[in-house]
C-alpha positions in Angstrom: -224.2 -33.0 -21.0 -220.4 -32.3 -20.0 -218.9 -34.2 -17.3 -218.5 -30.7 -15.2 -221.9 -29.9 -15.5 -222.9 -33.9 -14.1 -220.8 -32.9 -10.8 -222.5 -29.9 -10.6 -225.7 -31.8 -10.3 -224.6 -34.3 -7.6 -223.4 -31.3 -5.8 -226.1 -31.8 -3.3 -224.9 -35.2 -2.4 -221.5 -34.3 -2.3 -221.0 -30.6 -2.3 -217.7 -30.3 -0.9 -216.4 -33.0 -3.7 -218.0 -31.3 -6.4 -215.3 -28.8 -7.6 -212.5 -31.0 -6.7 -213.8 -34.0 -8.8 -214.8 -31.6 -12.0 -211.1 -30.3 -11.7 -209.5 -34.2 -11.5 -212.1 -35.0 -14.2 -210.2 -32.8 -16.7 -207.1 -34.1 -16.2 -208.8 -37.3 -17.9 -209.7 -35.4 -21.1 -208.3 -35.9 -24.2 -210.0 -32.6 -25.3 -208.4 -31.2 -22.3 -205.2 -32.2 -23.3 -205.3 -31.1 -26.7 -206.3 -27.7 -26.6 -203.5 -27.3 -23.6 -200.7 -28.9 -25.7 -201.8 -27.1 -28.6 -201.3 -24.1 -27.0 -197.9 -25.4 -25.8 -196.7 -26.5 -29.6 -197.8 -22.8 -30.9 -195.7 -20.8 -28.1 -192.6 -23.5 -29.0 -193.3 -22.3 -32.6 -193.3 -18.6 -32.2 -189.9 -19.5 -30.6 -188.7 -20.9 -33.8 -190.1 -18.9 -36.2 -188.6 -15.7 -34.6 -185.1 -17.1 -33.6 -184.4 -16.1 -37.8 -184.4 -13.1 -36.8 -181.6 -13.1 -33.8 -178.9 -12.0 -35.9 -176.8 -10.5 -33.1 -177.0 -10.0 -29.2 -178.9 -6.7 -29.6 -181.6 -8.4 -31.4 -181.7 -11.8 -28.7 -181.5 -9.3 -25.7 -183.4 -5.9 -26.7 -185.0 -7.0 -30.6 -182.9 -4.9 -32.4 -184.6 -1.4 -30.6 -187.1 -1.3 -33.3 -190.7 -2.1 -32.2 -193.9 0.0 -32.1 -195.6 1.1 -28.3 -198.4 -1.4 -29.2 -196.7 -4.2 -29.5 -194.6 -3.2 -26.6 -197.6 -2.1 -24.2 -199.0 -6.0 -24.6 -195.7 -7.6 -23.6 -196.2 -5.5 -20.8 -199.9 -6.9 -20.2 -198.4 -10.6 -20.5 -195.1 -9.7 -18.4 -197.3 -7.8 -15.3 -200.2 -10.3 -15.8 -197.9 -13.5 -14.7 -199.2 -16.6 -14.2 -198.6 -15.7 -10.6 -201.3 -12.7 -10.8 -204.0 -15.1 -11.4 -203.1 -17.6 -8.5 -202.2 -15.1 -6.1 -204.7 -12.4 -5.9 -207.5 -14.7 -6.9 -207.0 -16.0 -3.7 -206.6 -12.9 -2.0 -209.8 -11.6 -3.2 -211.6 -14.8 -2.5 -210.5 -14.4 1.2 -211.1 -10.6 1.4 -212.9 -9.4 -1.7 -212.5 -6.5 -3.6 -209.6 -5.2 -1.1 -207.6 -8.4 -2.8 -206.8 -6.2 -5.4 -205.1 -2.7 -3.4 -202.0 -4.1 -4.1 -202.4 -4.2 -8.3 -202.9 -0.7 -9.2 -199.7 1.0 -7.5 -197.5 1.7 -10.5 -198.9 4.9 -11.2 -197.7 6.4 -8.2 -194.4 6.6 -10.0 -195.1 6.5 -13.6 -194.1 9.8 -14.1 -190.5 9.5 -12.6 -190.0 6.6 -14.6 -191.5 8.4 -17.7 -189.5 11.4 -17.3 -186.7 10.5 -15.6 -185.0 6.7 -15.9 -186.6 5.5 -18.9 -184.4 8.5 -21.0 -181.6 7.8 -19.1 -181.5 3.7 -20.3 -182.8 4.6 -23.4 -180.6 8.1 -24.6 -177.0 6.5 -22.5 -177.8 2.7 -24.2 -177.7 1.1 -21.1 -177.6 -2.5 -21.6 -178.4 -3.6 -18.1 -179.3 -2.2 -14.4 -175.8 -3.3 -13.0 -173.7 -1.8 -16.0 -175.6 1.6 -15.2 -174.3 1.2 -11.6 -170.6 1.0 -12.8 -171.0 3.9 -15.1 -172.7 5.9 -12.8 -170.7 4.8 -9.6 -167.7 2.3 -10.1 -167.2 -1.3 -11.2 -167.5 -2.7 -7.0 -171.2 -1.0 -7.1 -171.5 -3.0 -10.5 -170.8 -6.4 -8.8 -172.9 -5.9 -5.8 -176.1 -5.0 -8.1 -175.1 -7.9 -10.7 -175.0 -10.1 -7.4 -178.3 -8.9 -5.9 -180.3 -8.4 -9.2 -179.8 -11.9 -10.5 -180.9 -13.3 -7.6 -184.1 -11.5 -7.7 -184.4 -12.2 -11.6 -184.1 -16.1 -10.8 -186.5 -15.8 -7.5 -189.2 -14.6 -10.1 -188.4 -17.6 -12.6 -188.7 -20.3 -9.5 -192.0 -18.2 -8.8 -193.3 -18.8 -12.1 -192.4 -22.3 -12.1 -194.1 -23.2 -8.7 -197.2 -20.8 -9.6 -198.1 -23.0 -12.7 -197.2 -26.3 -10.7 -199.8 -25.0 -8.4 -202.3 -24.5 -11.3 -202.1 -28.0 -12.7 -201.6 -30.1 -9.6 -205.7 -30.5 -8.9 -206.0 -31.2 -12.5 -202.8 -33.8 -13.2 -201.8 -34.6 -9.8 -205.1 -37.4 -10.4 -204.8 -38.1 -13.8 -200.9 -38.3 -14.1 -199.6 -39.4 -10.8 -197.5 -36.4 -11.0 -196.0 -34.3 -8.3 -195.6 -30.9 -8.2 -191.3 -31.2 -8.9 -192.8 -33.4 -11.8 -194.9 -30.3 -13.1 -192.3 -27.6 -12.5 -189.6 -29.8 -14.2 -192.0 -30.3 -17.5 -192.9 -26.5 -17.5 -189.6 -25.4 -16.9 -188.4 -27.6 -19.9 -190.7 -26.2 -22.1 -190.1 -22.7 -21.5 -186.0 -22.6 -21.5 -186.4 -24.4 -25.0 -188.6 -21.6 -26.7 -186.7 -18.4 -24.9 -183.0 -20.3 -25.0 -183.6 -20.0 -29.0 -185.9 -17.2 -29.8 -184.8 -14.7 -27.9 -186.7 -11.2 -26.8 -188.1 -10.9 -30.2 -190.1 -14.3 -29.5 -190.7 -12.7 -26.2 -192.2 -9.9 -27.6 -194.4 -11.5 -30.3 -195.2 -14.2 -28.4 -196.6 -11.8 -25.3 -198.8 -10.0 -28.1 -200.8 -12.9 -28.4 -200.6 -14.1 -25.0 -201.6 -10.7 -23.5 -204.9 -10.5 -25.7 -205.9 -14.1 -24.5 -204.8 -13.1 -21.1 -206.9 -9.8 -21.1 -209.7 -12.1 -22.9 -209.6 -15.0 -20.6 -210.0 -13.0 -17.1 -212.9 -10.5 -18.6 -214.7 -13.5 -20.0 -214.5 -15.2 -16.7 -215.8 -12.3 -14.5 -218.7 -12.3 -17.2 -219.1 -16.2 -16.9 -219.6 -15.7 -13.3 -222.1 -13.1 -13.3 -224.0 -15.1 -15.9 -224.2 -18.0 -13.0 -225.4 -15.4 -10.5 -228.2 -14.2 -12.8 -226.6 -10.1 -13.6 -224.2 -8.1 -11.8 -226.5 -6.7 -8.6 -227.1 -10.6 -7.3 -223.5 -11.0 -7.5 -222.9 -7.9 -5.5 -225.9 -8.7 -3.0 -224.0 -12.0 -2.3 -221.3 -10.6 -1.2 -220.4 -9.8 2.6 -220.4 -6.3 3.4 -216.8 -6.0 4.1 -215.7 -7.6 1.2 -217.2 -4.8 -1.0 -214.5 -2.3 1.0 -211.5 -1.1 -1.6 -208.9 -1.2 1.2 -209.4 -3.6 4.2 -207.2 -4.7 7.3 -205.4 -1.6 8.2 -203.1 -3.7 10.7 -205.1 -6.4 12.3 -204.6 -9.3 10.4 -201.0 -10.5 10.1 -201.9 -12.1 6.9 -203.3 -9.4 4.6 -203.3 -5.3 6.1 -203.3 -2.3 3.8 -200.6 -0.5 5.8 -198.1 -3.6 5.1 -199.2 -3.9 1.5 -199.2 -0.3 1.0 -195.3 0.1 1.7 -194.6 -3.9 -0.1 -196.4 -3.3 -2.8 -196.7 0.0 -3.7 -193.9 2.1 -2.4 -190.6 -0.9 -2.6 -192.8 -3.4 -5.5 -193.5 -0.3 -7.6 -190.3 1.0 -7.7 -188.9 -2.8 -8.0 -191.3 -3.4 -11.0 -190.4 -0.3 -12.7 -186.9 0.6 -12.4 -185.0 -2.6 -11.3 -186.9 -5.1 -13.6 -184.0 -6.1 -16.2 -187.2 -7.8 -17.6 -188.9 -4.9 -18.0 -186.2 -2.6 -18.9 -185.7 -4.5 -22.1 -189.0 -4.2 -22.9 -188.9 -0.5 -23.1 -185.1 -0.8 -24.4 -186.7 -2.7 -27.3 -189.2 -0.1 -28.5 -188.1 2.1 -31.5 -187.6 5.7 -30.0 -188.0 7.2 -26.1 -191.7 8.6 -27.1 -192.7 4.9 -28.2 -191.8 3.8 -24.9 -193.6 6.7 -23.0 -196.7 6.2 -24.7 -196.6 2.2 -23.8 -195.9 3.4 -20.2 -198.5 5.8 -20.1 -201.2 3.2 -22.3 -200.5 0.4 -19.6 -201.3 2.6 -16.6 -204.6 4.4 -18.1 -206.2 1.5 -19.7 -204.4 -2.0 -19.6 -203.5 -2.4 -15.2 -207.4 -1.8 -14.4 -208.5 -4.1 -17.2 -205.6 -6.7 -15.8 -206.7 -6.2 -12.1 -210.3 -7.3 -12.9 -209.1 -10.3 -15.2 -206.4 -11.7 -12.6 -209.0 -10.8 -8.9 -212.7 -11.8 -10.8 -212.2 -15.6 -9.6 -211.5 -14.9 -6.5 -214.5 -12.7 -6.1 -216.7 -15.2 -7.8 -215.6 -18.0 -5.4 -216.6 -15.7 -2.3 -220.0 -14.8 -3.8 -220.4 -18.5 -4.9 -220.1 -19.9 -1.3 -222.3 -17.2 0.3 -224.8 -18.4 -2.3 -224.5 -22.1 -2.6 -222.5 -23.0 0.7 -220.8 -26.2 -0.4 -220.0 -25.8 -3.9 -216.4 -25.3 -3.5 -214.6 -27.7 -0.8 -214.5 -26.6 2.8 -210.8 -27.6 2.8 -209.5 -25.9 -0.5 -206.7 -24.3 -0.3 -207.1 -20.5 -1.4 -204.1 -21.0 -4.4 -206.3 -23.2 -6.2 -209.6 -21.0 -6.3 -209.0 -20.2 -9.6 -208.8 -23.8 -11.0 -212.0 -24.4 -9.3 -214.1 -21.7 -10.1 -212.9 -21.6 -14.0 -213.8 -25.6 -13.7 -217.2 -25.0 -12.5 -217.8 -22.1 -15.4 -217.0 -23.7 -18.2 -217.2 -27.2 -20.1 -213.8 -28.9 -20.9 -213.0 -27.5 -23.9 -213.5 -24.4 -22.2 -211.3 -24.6 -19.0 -208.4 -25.9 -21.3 -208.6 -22.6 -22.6 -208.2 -20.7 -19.6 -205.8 -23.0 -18.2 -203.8 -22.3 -21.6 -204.6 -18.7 -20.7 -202.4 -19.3 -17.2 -200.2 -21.5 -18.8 -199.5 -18.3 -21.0 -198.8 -15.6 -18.5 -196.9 -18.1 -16.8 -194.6 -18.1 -20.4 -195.2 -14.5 -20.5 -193.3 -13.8 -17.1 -190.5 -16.6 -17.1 -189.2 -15.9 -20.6 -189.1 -12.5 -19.5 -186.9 -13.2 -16.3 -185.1 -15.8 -17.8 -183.6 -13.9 -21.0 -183.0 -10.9 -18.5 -181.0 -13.2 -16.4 -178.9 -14.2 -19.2 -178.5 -10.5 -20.5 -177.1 -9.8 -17.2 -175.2 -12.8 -17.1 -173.4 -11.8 -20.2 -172.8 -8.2 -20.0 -172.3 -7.8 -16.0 -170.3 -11.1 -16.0 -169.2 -13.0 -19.2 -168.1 -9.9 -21.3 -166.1 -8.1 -18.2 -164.6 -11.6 -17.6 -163.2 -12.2 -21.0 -161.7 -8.4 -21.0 -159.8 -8.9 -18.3 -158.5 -12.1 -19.8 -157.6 -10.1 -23.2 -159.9 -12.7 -24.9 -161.8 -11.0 -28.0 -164.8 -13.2 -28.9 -166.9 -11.9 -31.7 -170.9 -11.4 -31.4 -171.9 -14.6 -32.1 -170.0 -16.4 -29.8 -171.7 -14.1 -26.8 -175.1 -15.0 -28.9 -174.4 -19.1 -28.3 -173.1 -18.3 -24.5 -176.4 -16.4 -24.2 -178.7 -19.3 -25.3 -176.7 -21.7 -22.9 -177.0 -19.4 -20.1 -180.6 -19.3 -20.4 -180.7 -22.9 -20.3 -178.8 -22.7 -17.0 -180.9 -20.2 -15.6 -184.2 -22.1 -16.6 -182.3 -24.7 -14.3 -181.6 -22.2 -11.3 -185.1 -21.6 -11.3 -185.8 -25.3 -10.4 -184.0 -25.3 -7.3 -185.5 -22.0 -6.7 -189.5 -23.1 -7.4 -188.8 -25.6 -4.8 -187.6 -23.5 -2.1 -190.4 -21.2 -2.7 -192.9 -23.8 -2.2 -192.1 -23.6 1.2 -194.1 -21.1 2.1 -198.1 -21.3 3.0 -199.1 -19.7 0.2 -197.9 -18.1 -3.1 -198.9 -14.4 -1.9 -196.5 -14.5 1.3 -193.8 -16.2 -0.7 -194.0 -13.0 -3.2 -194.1 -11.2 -0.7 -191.4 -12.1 1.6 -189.1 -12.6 -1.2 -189.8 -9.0 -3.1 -189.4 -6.8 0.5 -186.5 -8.6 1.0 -184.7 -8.7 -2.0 -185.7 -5.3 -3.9 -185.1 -2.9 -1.1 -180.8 -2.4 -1.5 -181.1 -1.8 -5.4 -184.5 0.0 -4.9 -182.4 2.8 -3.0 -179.8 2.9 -4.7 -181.3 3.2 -8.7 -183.9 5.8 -7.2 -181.0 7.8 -5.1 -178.8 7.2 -7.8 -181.4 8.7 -10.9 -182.5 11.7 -8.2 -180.0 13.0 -6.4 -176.8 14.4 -7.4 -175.1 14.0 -3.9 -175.2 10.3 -3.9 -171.6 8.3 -4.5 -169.9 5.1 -4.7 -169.7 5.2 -0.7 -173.7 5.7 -0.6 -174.2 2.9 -2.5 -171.7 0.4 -1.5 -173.0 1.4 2.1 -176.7 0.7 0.7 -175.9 -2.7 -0.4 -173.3 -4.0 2.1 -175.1 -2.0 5.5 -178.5 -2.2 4.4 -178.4 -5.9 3.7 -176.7 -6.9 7.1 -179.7 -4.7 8.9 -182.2 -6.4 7.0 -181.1 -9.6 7.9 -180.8 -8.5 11.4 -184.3 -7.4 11.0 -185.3 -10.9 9.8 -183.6 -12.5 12.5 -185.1 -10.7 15.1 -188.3 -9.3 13.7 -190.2 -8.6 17.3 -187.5 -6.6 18.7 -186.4 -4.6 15.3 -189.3 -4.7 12.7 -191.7 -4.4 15.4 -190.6 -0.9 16.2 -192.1 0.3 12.6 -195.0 -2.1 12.3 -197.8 -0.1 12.9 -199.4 -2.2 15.4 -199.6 -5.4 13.1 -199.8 -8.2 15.2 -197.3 -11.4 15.1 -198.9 -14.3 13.6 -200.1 -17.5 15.3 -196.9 -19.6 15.9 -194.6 -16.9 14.2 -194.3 -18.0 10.9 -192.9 -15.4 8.7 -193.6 -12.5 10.7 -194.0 -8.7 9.6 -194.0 -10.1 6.1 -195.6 -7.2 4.2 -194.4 -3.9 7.1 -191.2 -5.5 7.0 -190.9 -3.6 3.3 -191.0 -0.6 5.3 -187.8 -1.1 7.8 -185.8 -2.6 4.7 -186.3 0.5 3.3 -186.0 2.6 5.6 -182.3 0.9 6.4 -180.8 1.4 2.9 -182.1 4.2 2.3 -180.8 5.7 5.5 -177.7 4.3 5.3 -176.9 5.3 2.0 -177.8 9.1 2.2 -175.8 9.4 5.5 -172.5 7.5 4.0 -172.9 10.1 1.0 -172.7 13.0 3.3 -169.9 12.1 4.8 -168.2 11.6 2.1 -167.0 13.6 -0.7 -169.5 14.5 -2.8 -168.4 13.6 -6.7 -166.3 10.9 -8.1 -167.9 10.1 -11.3 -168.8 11.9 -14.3 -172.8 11.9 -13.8 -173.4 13.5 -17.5 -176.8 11.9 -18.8 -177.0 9.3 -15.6 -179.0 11.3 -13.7 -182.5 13.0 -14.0 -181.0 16.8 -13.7 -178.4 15.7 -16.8 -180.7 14.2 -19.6 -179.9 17.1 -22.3 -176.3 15.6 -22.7 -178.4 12.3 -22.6 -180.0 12.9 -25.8 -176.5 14.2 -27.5 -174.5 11.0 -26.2 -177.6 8.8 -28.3 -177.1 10.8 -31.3 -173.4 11.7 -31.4 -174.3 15.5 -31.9 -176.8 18.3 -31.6 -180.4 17.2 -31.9 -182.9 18.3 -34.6 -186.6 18.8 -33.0 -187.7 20.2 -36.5 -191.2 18.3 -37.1 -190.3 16.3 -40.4 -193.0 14.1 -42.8 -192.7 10.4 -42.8 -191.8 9.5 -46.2 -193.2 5.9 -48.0 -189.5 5.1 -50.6 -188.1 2.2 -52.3 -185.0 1.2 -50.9 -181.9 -0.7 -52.6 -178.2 -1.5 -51.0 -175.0 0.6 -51.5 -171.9 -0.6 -51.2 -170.1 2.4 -50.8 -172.2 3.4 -47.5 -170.4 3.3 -44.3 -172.1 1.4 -41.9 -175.4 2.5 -39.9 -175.9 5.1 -42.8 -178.2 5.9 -45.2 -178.7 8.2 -47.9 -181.7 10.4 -49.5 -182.2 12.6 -52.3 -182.5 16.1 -51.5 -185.8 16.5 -51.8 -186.2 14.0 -49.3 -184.0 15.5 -47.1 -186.2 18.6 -47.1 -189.5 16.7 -46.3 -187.7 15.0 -43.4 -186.5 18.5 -42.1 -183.2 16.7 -41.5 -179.4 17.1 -41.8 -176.9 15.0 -42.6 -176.1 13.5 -39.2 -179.8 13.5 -38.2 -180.6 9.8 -37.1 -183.7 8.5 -38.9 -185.8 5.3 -38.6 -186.8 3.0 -41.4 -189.8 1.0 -41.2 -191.7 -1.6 -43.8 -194.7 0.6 -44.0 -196.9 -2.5 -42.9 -197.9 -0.9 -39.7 -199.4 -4.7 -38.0 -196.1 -5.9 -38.4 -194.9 -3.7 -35.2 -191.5 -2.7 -36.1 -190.5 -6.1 -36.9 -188.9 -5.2 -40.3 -187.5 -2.2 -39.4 -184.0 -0.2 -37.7 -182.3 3.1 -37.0 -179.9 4.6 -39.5 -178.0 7.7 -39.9 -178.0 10.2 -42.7 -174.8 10.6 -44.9 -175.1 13.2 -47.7 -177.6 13.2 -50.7 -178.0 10.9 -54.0 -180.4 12.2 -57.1 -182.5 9.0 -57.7 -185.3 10.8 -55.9 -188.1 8.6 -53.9 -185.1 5.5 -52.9 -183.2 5.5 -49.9 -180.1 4.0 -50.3 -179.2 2.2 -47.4 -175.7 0.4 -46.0 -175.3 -3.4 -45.9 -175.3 -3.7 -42.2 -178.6 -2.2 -42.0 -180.2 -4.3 -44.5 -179.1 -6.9 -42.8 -180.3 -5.5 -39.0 -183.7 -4.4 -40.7 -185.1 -7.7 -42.2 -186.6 -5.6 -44.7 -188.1 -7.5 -47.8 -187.3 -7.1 -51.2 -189.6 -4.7 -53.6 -191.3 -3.5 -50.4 -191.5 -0.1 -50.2 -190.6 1.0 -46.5 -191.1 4.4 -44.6 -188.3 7.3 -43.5 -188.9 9.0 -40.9 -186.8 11.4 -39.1 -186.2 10.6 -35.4 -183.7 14.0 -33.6 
């Protein structure tokens, strides 16, 4: 019989022991320890393996622009299921069932926009990241102001990251190890800033694909764990206290956790945040192969992937309230709420079974920090490095920017230290999120969605939004009673004040920049930048700008060739026989995408060419060096054309 299991039998002699001693107990497990560093040496090697195929800074920031919606809709998975999901709203729901997870399934609310609207715009104008579309859209001040604001929030979510796995492991090593939790977040953070310092987004990307499927895996497995321990899925929901069946709970009288707080947080400012300020994201969707790739990603996540990730990331939170309304005693009277989901995966499984699932947190925790962290040092580089080294008349080819871009990653893995630290703070991981996203996101919130939406809005409007809306929300923050109060709904302060308004206070932030940026705009003039293909009304000339001409919608076949290099190409080019041409439905001009035609492989061999005339060797595309060279393709493998507009 398994250690776990022994505790669980001495329960009744020590019940409030018994999930704190099965947790320490692990830390003592060689078995433990090698399925978790296991884990550990396979996400370092998917660092290496990929970083062959960095060639260039478009490949280590947005992998080339080549990759297949699949493989892109599971990055998303791992990136949106961080390691901070599982601590976080585990705890919620274990406090407040079912209700724990209102604030997961907001993004749909403005899926469309993004669909529609800004994910053409980054795509179609190759925007490389959020601040250089504030320069082209506004000036290069507005630039500065969002480079200053959005790394900020990029290293917040890496110090979150950090402090979220430290959390995870401290039960479990804080015994065995002696460790503390700077000691944890110091190993963790080493670990990740050497895999995503050299591999880059394509290692984010492939690495995600197998850390969303064990994330997805993990959480369902564990909701089906727990029902196996209450004996099927209507004891479980019998032991549950009526109000913690309720979908939406605490409407505004707990300080701690009320739907109308969360609602404006969460789903109003943190869906917005999550899908249109995210550099993270963004390269995600910047990395898929075409804008209809991304759409369907977007549209696959939403449907099918966020209700599958709010069950995996809430179901130990649930279990733990159900388990303590069954058998009072079996999780400790005095545990905090962050570590529910240690101590209800500890009493689930054997050893060899909660390394697994702490592997499975240890991944999303990967999943979201490699994410933030090569974001940071995208922005770092192209909002920062790059504009400095213009002005200095300094020309520095690719690869230099490529090294500067693997030290800056290191740096930023640093930052996010300091950051994990100050974080942990707080009383509990939720309000530090919290706190940090309504206060943080709001200024470039307003500006990208005023920006994308609505014509009228200038350089005044947003320099306004950032410098006037930040000084009113620390006003607000200074004197929350008197100025958040007005808008709280009735939410009262909580005992000894700590961090009041901390979810309504989304609502005045807001409210402030948005305010003051539509009122600076009409009182001022009303254009001062071109705003062809920047905003959603403009998106026609979008398309044209990506292509370098008219688009061709004619539907085309996907043709399987042999492929062989020419010299004589210019670059990005490529070159068909006429009969090809025809089967494409394309023109010389027309871009086209060229794929190894092993589907599983995601794009990974693959990249976008243009057409340039005709050659009579029938069935071979003849393709330019450069893109040889930017499509990994293997020789005597046939690949696929297919025309793209």
């Amino acid at each position: 019989m398994n250690l776990p299991l022994m505790l669980l039998q001495h329960a009744a002699e020590t019940p409030s022991d018994a999930a704190s001693q099965a947790a320490a107990a692990a830390g003592e497990s060689p078995l433990f320890w090698s399925i978790l560093i296991g884990y550990f040496v396979v996400v370092l090697g998917f660092g290496s393996y990929f970083a062959k195929f960095n060639r260039s800074t478009s490949d280590f920031f947005f992998g080339g622009r080549r990759f297949s919606w699949w493989l892109i809709t599971m990055s998303i998975v791992a990136t949106g299921v961080g390691s901070h999901s599982f601590v976080k709203y585990s705890a919620k729901s274990f406090e407040n069932g079912f209700s724990g997870s209102m604030a997961y399934m907001n993004d749909w609310f403005f899926m469309p926009l993004f669909i529609f609207g800004w994910l053409p715009i980054v795509y179609y104008m190759k925007v490389r990241s959020i601040p250089e579309y504030f320069e082209r859209r506004f000036n290069p001040f507005v630039r500065l102001l969002a480079t200053l604001v959005q790394l900020v929030y990029m290293i917040g979510y890496v110090g979150i990251g950090f402090l979220t796995m430290a959390r995870t492991l401290e039960p479990i090593v804080g015994g065995a190890l002696g460790w503390s939790l700077m000691d944890i977040i110091w190993v963790v953070a080493v670990v990740a800033g050497v895999y995503i310092t050299f591999g880059g987004q394509t290692a984010v990307i492939f690495t995600d694909l197998l850390q969303g499927f064990i994330l997805l895996f993990a959480g369902l497995m564990l909701f089906l764990l727990g029902l196996n321990w209450f004996g099927g899925f209507d004891a479980f929901w019998n032991a549950l206290p009526d109000e913690f069946k309720l979908p939406l709970a605490n409407f505004n009288d707990d300080p701690s956790f009320n739907f109308v707080g969360i609602f404006w947080q969460d789903a109003i400012a943190g869906s917005i945040a999550f899908l249109f300020m995210s550099q993270g994201l963004i390269m995600r969707f910047m990395a898929c192969r075409s804008v209809d790739h991304g759409r369907k990603a977007a549209a696959f996540n939403v449907l099918f992937a966020l209700p599958l990730s709010a069950i995996a990331v809430c179901c130990a939170g649930w279990i733990g309230a159900g388990m303590v309304e069954t058998e009072p005693g079996i999780l400790p009277d005095d545990m905090a709420p962050d570590t529910v989901f240690v101590m209800v995966t500890q009493l689930l499984t054997s050893t060899a079974g909660f390394g697994f699932f702490v592997a499975a947190v240890t991944a999303a925790l990967m999943s979201s920090v490699d994410t933030y962290i090569n974001a940071s040092a995208a922005i770092a580089i192209n909002d920062i490095y790059k504009p400095i080294m213009k002005w200095r008349n300094k020309e520095r080819g690719d690869k230099h920017f490529l090294r500067a871009a693997m030290i800056i990653s290191a740096i930023g893995t640093l930052i996010g230290v300091a950051a994990a630290w100050m974080f942990a703070q707080f009383e509990d991981l939720y309000t530090a999120h919290a706190f940090f996203q309504s206060t943080i996101s709001p200024p470039l919130v307003a500006c990208i969605f005023l920006g994308i939406f609505w014509k009228r809005f200038n350089s005044a409007g947003a320099i306004a939004t950032f410098a006037g809306g930040i000084l009113l929300i620390i006003l607000g923050r200074t004197w929350p009673e008197q100025i958040i109060g007005l808008f709280s709904h009735g939410i009262p302060l909580p005992e000894g004040g700590k961090a009041p308004y901390t979810y309504i206070g989304a609502l005045y932030n807001l409210l402030a920049c948005f305010g003051i940026g539509i009122i600076a705009s009409l009182l001022t003039p009303s254009k001062d930048r071109k705003l062809e293909g920047l905003t959603l009304w403009t998106l026609s000339y979008a398309r044209r700008y990506f292509k370098g001409g008219e688009p061709n919608d004619t539907p085309g076949f996907k043709l399987p060739m042999t492929w062989e290099v020419d010299d004589s190409l210019a670059e990005g080019t490529v070159c068909v026989d006429p009969e090809g041409m025809h089967h494409l439905s394309a023109n010389e001009g027309d871009l086209v995408y060229l794929c190894d035609r092993r589907w599983w492989l995601g794009g990974l061999r693959s990249a976008h060419a243009k057409l340039q005339g005709t050659h009579g060797l029938g069935e071979t595309v003849k393709i330019a060096p450069d893109i040889a060279n930017a499509g990994h393709f293997m020789q005597g493998k046939r690949i696929t054309v297919e025309k793209e507009f």
